[in-house]
N, C-alpha and C positions, 0 to 999 in steps of 0.2 A: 615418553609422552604417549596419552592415550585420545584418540578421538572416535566417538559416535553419535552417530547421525540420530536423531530421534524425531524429525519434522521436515518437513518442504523435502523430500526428496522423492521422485517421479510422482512430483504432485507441486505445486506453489504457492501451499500456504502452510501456518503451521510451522514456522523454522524455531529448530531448535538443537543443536549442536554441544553435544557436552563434552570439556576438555578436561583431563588430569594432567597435571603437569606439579611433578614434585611434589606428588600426595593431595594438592589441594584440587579442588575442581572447580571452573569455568564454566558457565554457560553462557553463549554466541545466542540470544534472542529468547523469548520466550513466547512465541505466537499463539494464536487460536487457528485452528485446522477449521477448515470449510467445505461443506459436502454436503452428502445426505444428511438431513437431523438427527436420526437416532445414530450414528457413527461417529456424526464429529463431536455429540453430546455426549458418548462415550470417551472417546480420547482424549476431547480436551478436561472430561472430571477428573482422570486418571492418569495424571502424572505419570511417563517410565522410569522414572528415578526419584530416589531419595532427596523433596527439597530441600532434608534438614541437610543433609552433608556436600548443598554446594556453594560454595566458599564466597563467590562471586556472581556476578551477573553483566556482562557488556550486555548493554541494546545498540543494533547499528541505525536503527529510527524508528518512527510512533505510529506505522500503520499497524493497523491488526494482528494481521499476519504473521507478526513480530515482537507485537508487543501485548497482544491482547491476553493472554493466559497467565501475567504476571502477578495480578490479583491473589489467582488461587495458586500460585508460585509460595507467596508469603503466608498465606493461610493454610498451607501444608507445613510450615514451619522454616523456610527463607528467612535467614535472619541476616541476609549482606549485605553490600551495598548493591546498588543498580549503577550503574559508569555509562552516562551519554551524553552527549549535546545538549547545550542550553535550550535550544530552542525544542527538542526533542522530550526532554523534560516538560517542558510548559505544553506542547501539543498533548503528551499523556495525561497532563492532568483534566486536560477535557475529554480526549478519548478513550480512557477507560471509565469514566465516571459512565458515557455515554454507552459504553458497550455492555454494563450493569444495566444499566433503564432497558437497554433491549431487549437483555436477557430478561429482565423480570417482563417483559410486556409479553416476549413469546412462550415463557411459562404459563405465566396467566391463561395465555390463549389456549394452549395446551391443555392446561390441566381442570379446564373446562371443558373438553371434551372426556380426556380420561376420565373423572369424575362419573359424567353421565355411562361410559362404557363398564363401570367399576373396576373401574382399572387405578393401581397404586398414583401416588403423584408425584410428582415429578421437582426437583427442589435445581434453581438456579445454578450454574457452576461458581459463581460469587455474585457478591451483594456491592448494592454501590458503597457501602460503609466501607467495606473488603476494598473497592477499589482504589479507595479515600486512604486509609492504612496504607496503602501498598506504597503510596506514593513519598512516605516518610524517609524510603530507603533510597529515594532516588538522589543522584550528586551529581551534578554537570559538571565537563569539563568544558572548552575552547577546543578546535582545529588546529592542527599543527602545535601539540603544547604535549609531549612526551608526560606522562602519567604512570609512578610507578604501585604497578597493581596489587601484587604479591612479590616476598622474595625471588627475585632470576625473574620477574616479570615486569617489563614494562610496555604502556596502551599509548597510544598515541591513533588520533581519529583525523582521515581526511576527508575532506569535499566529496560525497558522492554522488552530487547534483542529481537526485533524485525524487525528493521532497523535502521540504525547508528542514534543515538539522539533520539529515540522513548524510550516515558516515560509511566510510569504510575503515575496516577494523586492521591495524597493526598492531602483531602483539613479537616483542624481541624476547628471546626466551633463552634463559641460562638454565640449562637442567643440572638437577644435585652428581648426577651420575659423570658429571665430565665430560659428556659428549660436547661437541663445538659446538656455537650460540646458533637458534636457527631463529628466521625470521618466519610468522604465517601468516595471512592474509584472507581474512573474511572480505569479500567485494561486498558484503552486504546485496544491496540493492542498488544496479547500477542506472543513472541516468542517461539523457540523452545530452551530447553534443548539441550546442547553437538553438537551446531553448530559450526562451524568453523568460524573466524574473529570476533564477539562480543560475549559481557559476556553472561550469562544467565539470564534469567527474575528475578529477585528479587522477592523472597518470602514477603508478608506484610504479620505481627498477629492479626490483627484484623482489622475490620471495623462494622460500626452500619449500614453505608449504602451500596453496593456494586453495579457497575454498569460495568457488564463483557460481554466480546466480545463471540462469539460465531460461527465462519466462519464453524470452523470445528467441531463443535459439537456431532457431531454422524457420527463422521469416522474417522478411526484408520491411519496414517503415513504408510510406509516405513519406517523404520529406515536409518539413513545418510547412515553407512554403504552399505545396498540395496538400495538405490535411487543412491547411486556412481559406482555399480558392475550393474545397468540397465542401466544408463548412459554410461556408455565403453561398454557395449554389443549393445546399439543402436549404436553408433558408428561405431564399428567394421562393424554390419550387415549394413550400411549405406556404407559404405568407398567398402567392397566388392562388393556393387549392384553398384557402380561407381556413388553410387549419393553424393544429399549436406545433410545436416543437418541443418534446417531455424527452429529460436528458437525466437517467437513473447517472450520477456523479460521486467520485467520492467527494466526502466533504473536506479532505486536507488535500492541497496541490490539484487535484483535479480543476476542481471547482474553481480557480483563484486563476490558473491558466486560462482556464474557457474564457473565465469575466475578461483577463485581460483579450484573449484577440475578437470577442464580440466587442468590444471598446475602441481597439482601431478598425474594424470593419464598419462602426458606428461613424467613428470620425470620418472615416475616408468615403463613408455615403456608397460605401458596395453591398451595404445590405439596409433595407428601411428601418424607421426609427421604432421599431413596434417594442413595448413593454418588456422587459427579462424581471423574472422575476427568482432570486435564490433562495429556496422554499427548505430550507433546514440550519437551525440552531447554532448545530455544530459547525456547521461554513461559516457561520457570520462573527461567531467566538473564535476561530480559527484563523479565519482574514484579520482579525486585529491584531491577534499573535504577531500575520506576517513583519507588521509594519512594527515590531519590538528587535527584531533583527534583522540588519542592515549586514554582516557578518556572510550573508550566504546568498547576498543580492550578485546576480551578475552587474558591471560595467554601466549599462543601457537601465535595468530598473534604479540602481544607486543614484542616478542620474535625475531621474524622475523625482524617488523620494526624497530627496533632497533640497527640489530646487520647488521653493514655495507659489511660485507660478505654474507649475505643472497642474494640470489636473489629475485627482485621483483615480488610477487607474482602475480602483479596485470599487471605485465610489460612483460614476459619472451619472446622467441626467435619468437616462432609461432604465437604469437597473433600480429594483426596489428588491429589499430584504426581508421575507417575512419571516417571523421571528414565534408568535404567538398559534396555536389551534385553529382560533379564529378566524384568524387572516390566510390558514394554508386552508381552510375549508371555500372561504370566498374565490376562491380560485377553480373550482369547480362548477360557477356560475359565469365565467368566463366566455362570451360567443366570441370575443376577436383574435386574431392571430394575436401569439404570445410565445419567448420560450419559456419554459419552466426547468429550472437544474433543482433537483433534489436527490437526499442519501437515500439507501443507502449507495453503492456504484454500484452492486452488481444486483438490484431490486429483491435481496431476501428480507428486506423489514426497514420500517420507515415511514416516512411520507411519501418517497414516489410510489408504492405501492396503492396507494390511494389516487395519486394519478393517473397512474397505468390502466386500472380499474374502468375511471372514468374517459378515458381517452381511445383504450386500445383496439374499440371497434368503431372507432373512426375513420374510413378511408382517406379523409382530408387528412388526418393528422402524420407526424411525424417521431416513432420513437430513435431518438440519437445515442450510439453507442458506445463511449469512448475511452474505456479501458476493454482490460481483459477481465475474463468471463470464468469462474470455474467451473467445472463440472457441475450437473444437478443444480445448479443457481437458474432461480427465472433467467436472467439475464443473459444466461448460457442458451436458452430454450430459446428467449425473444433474436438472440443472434443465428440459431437454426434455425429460426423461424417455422417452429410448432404451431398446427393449424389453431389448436385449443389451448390453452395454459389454463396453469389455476392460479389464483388472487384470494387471499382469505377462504383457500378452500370450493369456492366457484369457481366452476368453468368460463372461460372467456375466449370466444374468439380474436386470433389475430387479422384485423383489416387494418388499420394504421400500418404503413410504411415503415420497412427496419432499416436505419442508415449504419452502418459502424463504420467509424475513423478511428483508423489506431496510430496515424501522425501524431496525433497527442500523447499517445501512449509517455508513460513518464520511465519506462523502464528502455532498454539499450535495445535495440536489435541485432542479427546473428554477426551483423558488421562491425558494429559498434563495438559490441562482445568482445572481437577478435581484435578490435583493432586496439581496445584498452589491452587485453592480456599482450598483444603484439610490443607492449611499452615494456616489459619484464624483459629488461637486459639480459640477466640473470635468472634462466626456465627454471620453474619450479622440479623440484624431486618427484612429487607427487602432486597431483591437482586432482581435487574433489569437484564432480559437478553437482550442483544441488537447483531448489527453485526452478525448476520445470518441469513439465508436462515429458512421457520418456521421453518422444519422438525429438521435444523441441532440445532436451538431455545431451540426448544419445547424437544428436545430429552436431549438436555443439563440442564435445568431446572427439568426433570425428574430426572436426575443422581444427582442433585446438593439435592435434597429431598430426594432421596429413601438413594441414597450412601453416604452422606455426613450429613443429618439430618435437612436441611437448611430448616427456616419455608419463608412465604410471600415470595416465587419467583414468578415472571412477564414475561411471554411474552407478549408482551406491541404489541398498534394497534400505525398505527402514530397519533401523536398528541396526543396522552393522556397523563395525569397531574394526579400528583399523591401532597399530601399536607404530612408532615411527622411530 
């Protein structure tokens, strides 16, 4: 068996992992990389391998990062299936459609400048037609339901309480050669423990092979609790300085967690009843998803959506959806306190970008931070807090207040990390670390050795291949 690394690795986005195994080849995600423009517009047009000759495709779920380059996956000549979760599936079909519209809007923007520069133009990495096709390939499975992949290969996906339909990858593996059966382990993208709306990440007992994410690596949470009690304190101190609260969200799982604890901090009157409004598309097609699987509800939401007296958590008095141009432009004539959640999360293209515009030299206001930030992304800049940013190419001072909460955060921290891989009865032979930043890598691979006893950990450079 052959494995290389070709995305997410001392970096966290971008995952893409290519396996041979008995001649035929695997690919573990097929992400879009994010960074500088002209970089990640390079790598992600250019494919490092042959999509005609690979065989298959597992997704462990539908955020970008992972799913977004599948498009031009099949338009390089992909002709396999794609193997993921139901609900995982259905989120793709809105997310990539939507990651085409972006692509063409920041073409467009682009090659109206080129243009005037005389400079060549610039052509989309795929088309929403492309995205639309892509999706023909895709086949859901169920959680816990053993799927046989390839000869000597079989998939089975569990729980990775992450975002609705995010799995983690088990693949049981009979090599032609005779070697004894091993088992490997994609952690995918791992959630947090004692989130509210999905379960929690499923502990595995063993693996020979291990290939674990690493965002947060070497940094400790907020607990819910304290990420919900700073959350109604920015609030509060926001609603007093008479300003807004503009919160750049992704639009799957982010988004749908915030609505839920602004809805009990609503009910329980810790924070005023002022306007929220969710200012993108894609959240509002995506929330109805939620309420289509019931499969990867924790205990406490199953509870709710079930019981027809319940109010909707994801619906209640003060939230309004805007849906239409119009109505996210009206939003700009706004004098009263208000929050605003819009995509994209990490403010490279979207509507929040048009809020942040009109908001960000606000001293009253509030821009709220709650994920992680990559490199080079506004998002990353407004969490350093850069005197000036640019917004469509304008300068823009930052005076608005920069909050980040990463109690939200949907991915594990270095705790969590360890205490999931801490479940593997059975130490892997080798473990890959991927999906981090080095520091956050490097410091996880330390913990996974000194604290845990785990022999042959990697932090891996891109492109390198390991034989097993």
């Amino acid at each position: 068996m052959e494995i290389q690394f070709h995305g997410a690795v001392r970096t966290v986005t971008g995952s893409q992992h290519l396996l041979t195994i008995n001649g035929r080849q695997i690919l573990l995600d097929c992400g879009l990389f994010q960074g500088k423009r002209q970089e990640s517009y390079q790598r992600n047009q250019q494919l490092p391998y042959d999509a005609r000759a690979v065989d298959v495709l597992i997704l462990s779920h539908a955020h970008i990062d992972h799913s977004g380059n599948i498009p031009n996956l099949v338009k390089s000549g992909f002709r396999g299936d794609i193997i993921c979760t139901y609900a995982t599936r259905d989120l793709c079909a809105l997310m990539l459609r939507d990651s085409a519209k972006i692509q063409a809007y920041d073409i467009e923007y682009l090659n109206k400048k080129r243009e005037r520069a005389g400079e060549p133009l610039l052509h989309p990495i795929y088309t929403l037609a492309d995205a639309v096709e892509s999706l023909k390939n895709f086949i859901g499975i169920g959680y816990e339901r053993p799927y046989r992949l390839l000869p000597g290969v079989t998939l089975t996906f569990y729980d990775a309480g992450h975002m609705l339909g995010s799995a983690i990858v088990m693949l049981e593996i009979e090599e032609e050669t005779g070697k004894r059966p091993l088992r490997l382990v994609f952690s995918g993208d791992l959630g947090r423990p004692d989130r509210p709306i999905l379960r929690d990440p499923t502990f595995i007992d063993a693996a020979d092979i291990l290939i674990i994410e690493s965002t947060y690596g070497n940094r400790l949470h907020d607990t819910i609790e304290e990420a919900s009690k700073k959350l109604e304190q920015t609030i509060n101190d926001t609603f007093r300085r008479g300003g807004k609260i503009i919160v750049p969200s992704f639009a799957v799982g982010r988004t749908q967690e915030l609505v839920y604890h602004l809805h009990q901090l609503i009910e329980k009157r810790d924070i005023p009843r002022l306007p929220i409004f969710v200012d993108s598309p894609l959240a509002i097609d995506a929330t109805s998803i939620y309420r289509l699987h019931p499969e990867a509800y924790d205990a406490e939401m199953a509870a709710i959506m079930l019981d027809a007296s319940q109010r909707n958590p994801f619906g209640f008095d003060m939230i309004r959806y805007t849906r239409s141009t119009a109505e996210s432009k009206e939003l700009n004539f706004l004098h009263e306190s208000a929050v605003i959640i819009s995509a994209s999360g990490m403010a490279e293209a979207g509507r929040i970008l048009h809020h942040l515009k009109n908001n960000i030299e606000d001293p009253r206001n509030t821009i709220l931070i709650v994920g992680w930030q990559a490199p080079h992304t506004l998002g990353r800049r407004l969490v350093e807090r850069e005197r000036k940013v640019k917004i469509f190419g304008d300068a823009y001072e930052l005076k608005a207040k920069v909050v980040t909460l990463n109690g939200f955060s949907a991915h594990a921290d270095r705790h969590e990390l360890l205490q999931w891989a801490a479940h593997l009865q059975k130490r892997p032979q080798r473990t890959f670390v991927v999906h981090g930043e080095p520091e956050a890598s490097i410091s996880l691979a330390e913990g996974l050795q000194s604290e845990l006893g785990f022999s042959q950990v990697h932090v891996l450079e891109l492109g390198e291949k390991f034989e097993i």
